[in-house]
PyMOL CGO cylinders between C-alpha atoms (Angstrom):
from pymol import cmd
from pymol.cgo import CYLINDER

trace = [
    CYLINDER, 0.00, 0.00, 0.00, 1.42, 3.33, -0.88, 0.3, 1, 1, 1, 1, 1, 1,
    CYLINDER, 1.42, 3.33, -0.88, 1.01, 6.32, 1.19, 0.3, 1, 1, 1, 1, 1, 1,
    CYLINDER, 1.01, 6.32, 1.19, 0.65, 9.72, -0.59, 0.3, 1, 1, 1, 1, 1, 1,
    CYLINDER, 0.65, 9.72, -0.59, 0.80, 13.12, 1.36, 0.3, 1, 1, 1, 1, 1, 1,
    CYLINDER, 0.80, 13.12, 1.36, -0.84, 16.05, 0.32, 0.3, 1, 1, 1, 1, 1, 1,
    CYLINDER, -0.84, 16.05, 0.32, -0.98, 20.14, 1.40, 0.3, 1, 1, 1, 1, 1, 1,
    CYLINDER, -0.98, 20.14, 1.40, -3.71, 21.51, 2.38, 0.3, 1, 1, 1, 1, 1, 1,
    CYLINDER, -3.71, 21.51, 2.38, -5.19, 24.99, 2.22, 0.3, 1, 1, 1, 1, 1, 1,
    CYLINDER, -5.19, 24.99, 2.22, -3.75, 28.51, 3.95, 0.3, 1, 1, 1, 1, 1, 1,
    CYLINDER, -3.75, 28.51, 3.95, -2.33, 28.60, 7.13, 0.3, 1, 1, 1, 1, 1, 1,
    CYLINDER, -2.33, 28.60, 7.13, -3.89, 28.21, 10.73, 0.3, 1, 1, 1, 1, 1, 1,
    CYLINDER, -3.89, 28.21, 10.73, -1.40, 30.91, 11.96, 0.3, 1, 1, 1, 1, 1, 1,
    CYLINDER, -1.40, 30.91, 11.96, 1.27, 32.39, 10.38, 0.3, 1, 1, 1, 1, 1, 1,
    CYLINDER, 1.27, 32.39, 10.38, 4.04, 30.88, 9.55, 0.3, 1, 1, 1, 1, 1, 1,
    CYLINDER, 4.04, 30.88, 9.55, 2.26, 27.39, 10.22, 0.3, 1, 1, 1, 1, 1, 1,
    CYLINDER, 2.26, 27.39, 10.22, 1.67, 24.68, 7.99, 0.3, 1, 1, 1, 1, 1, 1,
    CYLINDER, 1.67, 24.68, 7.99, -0.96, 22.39, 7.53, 0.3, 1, 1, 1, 1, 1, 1,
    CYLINDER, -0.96, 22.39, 7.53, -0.60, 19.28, 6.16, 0.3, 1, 1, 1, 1, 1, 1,
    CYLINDER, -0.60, 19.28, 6.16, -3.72, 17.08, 5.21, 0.3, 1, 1, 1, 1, 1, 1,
    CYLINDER, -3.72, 17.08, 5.21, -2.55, 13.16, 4.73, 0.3, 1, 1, 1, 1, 1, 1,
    CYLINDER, -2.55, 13.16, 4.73, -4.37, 10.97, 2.48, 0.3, 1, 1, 1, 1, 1, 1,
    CYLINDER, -4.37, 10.97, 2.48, -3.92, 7.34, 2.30, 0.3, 1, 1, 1, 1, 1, 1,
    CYLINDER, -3.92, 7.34, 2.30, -4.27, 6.18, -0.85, 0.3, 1, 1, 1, 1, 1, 1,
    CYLINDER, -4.27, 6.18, -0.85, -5.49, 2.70, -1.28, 0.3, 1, 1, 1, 1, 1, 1,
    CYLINDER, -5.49, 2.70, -1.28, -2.86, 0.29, -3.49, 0.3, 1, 1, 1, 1, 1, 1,
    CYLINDER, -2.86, 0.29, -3.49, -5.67, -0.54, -6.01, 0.3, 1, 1, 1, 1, 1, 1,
    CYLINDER, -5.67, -0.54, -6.01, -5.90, 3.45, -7.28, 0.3, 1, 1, 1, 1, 1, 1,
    CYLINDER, -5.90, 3.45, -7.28, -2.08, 3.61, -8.00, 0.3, 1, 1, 1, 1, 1, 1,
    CYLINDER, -2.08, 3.61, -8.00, -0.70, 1.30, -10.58, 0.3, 1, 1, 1, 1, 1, 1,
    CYLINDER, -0.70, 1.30, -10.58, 1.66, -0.39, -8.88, 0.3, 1, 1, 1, 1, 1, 1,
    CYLINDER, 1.66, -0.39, -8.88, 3.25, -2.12, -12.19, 0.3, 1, 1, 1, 1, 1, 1,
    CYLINDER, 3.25, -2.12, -12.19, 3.43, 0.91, -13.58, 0.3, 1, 1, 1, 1, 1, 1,
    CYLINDER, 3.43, 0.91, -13.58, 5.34, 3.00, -10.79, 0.3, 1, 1, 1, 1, 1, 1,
    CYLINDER, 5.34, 3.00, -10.79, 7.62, 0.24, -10.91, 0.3, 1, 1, 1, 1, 1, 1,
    CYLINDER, 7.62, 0.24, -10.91, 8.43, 0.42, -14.40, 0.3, 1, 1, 1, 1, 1, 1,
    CYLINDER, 8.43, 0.42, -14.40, 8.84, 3.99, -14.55, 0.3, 1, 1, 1, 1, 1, 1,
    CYLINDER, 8.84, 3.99, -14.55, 11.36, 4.49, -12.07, 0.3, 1, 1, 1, 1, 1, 1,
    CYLINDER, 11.36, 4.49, -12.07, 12.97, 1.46, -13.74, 0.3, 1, 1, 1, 1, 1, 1,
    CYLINDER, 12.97, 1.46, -13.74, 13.26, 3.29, -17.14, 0.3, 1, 1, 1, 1, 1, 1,
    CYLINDER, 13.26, 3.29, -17.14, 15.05, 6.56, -15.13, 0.3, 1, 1, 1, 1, 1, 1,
    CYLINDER, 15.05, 6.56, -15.13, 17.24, 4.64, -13.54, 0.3, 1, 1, 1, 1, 1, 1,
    CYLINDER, 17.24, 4.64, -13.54, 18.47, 3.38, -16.57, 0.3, 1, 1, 1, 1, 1, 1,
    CYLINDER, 18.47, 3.38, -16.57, 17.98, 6.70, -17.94, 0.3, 1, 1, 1, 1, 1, 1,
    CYLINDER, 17.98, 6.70, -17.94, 20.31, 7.95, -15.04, 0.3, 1, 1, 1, 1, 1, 1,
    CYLINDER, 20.31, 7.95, -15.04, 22.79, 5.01, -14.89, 0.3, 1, 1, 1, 1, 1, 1,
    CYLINDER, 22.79, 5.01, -14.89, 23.81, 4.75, -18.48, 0.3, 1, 1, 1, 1, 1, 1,
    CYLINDER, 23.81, 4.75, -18.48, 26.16, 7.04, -18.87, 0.3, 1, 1, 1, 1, 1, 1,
    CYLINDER, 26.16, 7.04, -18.87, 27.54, 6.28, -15.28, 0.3, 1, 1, 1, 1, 1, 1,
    CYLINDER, 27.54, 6.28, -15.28, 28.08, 2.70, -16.11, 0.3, 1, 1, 1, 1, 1, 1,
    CYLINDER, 28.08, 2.70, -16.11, 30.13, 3.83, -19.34, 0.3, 1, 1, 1, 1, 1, 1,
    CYLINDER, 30.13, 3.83, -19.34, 32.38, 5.76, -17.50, 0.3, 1, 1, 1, 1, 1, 1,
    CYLINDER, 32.38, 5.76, -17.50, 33.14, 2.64, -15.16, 0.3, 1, 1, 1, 1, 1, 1,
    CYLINDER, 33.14, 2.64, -15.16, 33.46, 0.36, -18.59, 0.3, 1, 1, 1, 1, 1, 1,
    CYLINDER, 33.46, 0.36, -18.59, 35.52, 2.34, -19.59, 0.3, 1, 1, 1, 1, 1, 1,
    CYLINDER, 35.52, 2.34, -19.59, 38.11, 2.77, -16.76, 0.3, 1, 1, 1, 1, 1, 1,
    CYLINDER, 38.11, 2.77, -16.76, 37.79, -0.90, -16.76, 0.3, 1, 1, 1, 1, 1, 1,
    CYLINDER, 37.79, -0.90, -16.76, 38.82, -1.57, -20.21, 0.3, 1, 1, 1, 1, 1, 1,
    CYLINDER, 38.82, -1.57, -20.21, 42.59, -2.85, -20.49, 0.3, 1, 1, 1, 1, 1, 1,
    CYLINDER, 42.59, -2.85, -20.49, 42.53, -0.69, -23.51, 0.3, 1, 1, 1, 1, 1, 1,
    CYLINDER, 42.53, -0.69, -23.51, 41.80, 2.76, -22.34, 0.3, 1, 1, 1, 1, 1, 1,
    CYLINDER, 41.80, 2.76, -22.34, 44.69, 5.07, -22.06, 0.3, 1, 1, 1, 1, 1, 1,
    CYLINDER, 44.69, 5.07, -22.06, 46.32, 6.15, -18.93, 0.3, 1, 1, 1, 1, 1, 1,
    CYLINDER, 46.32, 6.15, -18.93, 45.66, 9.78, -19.86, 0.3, 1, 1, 1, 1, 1, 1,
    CYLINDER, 45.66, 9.78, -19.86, 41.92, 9.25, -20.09, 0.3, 1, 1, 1, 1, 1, 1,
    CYLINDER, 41.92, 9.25, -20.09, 41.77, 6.94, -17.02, 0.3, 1, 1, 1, 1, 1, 1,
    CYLINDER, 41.77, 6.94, -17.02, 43.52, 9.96, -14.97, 0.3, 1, 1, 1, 1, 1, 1,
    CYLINDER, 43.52, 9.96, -14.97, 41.06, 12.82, -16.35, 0.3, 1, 1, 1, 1, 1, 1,
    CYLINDER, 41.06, 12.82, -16.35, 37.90, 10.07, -15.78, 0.3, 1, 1, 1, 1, 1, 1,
    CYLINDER, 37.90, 10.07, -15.78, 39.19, 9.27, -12.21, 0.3, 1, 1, 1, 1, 1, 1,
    CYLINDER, 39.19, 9.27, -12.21, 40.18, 13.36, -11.49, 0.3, 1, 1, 1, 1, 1, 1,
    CYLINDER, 40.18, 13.36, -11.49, 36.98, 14.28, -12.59, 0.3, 1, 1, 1, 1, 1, 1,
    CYLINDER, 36.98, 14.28, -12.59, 35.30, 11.80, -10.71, 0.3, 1, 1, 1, 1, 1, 1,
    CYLINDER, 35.30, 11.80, -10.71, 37.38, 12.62, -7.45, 0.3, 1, 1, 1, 1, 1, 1,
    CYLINDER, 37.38, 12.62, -7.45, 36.56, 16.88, -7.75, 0.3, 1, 1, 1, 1, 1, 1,
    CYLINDER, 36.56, 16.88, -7.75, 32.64, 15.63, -7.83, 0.3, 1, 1, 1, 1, 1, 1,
    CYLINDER, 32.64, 15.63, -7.83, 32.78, 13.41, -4.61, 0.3, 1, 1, 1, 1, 1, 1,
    CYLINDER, 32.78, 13.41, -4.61, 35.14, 15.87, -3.03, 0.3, 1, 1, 1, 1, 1, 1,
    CYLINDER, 35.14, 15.87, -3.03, 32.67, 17.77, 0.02, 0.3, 1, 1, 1, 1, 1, 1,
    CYLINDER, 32.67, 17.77, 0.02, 35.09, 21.04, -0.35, 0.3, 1, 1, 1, 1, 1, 1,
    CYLINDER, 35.09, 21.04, -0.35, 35.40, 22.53, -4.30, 0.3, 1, 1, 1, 1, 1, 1,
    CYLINDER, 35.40, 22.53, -4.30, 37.38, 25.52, -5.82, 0.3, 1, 1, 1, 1, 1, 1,
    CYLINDER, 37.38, 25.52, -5.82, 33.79, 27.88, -5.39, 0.3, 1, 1, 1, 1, 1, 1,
    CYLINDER, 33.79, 27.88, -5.39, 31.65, 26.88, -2.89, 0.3, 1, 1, 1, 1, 1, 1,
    CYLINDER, 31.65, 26.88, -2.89, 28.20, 26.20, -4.07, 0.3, 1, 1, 1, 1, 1, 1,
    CYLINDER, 28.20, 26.20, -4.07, 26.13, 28.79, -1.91, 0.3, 1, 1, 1, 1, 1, 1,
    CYLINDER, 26.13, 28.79, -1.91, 27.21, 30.70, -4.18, 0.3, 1, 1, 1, 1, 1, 1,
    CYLINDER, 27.21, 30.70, -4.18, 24.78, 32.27, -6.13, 0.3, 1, 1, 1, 1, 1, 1,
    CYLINDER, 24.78, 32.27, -6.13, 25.30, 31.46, -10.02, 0.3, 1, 1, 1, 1, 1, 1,
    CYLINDER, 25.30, 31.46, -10.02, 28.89, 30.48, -9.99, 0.3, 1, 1, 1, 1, 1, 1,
    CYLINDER, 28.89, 30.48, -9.99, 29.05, 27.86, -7.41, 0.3, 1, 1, 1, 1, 1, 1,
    CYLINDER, 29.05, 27.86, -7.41, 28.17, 24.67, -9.45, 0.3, 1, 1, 1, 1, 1, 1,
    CYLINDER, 28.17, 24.67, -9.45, 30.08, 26.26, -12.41, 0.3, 1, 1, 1, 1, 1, 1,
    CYLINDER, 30.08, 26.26, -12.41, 33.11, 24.60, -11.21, 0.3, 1, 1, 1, 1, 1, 1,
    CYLINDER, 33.11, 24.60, -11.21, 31.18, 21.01, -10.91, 0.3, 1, 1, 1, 1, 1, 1,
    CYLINDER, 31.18, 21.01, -10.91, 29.64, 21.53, -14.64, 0.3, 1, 1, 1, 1, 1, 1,
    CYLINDER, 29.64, 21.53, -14.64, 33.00, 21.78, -15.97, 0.3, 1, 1, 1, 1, 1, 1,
    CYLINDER, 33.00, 21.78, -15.97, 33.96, 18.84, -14.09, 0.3, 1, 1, 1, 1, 1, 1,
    CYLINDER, 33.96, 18.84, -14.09, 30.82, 16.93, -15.35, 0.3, 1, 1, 1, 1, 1, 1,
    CYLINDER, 30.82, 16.93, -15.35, 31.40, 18.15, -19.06, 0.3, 1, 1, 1, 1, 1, 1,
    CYLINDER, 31.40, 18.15, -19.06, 34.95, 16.59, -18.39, 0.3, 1, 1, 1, 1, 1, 1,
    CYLINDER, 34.95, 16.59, -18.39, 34.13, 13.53, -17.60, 0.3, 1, 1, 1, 1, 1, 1,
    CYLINDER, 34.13, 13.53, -17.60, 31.19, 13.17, -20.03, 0.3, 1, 1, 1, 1, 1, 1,
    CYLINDER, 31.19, 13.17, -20.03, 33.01, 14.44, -22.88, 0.3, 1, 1, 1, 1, 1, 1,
    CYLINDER, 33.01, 14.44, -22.88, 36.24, 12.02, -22.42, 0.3, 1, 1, 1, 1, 1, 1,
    CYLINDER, 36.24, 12.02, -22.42, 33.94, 9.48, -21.28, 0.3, 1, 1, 1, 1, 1, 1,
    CYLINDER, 33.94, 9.48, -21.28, 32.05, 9.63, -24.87, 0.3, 1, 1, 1, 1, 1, 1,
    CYLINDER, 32.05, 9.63, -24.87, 35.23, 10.22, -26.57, 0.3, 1, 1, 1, 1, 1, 1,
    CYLINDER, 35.23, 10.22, -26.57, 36.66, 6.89, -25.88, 0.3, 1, 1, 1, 1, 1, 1,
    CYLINDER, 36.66, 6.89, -25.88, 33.91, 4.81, -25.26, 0.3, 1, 1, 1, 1, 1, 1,
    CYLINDER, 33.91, 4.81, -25.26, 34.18, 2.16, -27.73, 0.3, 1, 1, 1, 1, 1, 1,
    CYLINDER, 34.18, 2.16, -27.73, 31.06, -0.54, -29.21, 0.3, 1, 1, 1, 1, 1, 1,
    CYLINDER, 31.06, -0.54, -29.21, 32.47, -3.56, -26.86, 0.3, 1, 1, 1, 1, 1, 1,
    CYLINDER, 32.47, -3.56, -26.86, 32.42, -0.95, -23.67, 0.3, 1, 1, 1, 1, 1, 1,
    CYLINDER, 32.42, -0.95, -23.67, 29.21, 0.70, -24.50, 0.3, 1, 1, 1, 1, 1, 1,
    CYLINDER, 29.21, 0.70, -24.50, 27.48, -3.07, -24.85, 0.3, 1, 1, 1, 1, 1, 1,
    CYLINDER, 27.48, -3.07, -24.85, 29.20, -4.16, -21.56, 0.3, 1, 1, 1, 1, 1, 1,
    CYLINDER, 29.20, -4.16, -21.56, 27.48, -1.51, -20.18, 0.3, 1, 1, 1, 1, 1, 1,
    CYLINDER, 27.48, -1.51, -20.18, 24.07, -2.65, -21.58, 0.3, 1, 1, 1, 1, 1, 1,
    CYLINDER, 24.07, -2.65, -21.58, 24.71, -6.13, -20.33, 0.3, 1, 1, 1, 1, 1, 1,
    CYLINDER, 24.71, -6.13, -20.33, 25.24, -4.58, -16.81, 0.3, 1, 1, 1, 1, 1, 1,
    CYLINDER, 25.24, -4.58, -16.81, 22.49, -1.93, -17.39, 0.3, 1, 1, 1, 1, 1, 1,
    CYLINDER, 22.49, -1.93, -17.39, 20.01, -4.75, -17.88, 0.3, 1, 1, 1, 1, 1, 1,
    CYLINDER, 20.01, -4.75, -17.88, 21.03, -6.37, -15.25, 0.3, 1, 1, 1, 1, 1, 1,
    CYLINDER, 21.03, -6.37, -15.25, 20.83, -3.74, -12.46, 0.3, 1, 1, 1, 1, 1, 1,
    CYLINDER, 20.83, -3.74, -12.46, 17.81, -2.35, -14.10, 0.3, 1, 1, 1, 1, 1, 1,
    CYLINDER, 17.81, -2.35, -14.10, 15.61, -4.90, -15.89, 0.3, 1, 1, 1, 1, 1, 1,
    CYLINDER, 15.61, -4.90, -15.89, 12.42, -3.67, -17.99, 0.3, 1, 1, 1, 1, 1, 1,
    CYLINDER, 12.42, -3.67, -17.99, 10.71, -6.60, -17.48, 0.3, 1, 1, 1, 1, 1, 1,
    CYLINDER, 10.71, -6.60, -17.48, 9.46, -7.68, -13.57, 0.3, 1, 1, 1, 1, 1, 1,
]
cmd.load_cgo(trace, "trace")
């Protein structure tokens, strides 16, 4: 059974909230089709993820790409960056250029063999099927 919350209304004081929950009975929500829904973003969402590891997998890749991927990949998971990101409009700037990084030399290099690895593992991890 799935449990959805709603808001309601205005108020009771101010700066209150009021929050109205409604339990909504399994047979209304389509429990098949949640399911395969957040299957398809996760693939969505993984793909390109699982590349990147394919590819620093590969005894093919380069050590030059290997060190960008694996840089890259280090700045993102870092807590602390170059610009901190309460900052307004620039903060992430440095993480998008990180992210175009790894992307970019991540598509670069990707070759048929790693891409369908990928796939194999993709389809594991995230079937479309139940």
């Amino acid at each position: 059974m799935f449990s959805w919350f709603t808001q309601a209304g205005a108020a009771a004081e101010a700066g209150d909230r009021v929050l109205d929950v409604e339990v909504i009975d399994s047979s209304v929500v389509d429990e098949q089709l949640l399911l395969r829904l957040l299957r398809r973003g996760g693939r969505v969402l993984a793909r390109p993820a699982l590349e990147c590891l394919e590819l620093l997998l590969d005894a093919d890749t380069p050590p030059q790409v290997r060190l960008t991927v694996m840089a890259a990949l280090t700045y993102l998971l870092m807590p602390m960056d170059l610009l901190p990101d309460l900052l307004p409009a620039v903060g992430f700037s440095d993480d998008l250029v990180a992210l175009t990084t790894l992307l970019g030399t991540c598509w670069r290099h990707r070759t048929p063999a790693i891409r369908q690895r990928a796939l194999r593992r993709l389809d594991r991890w995230f079937p479309l099927t139940p």
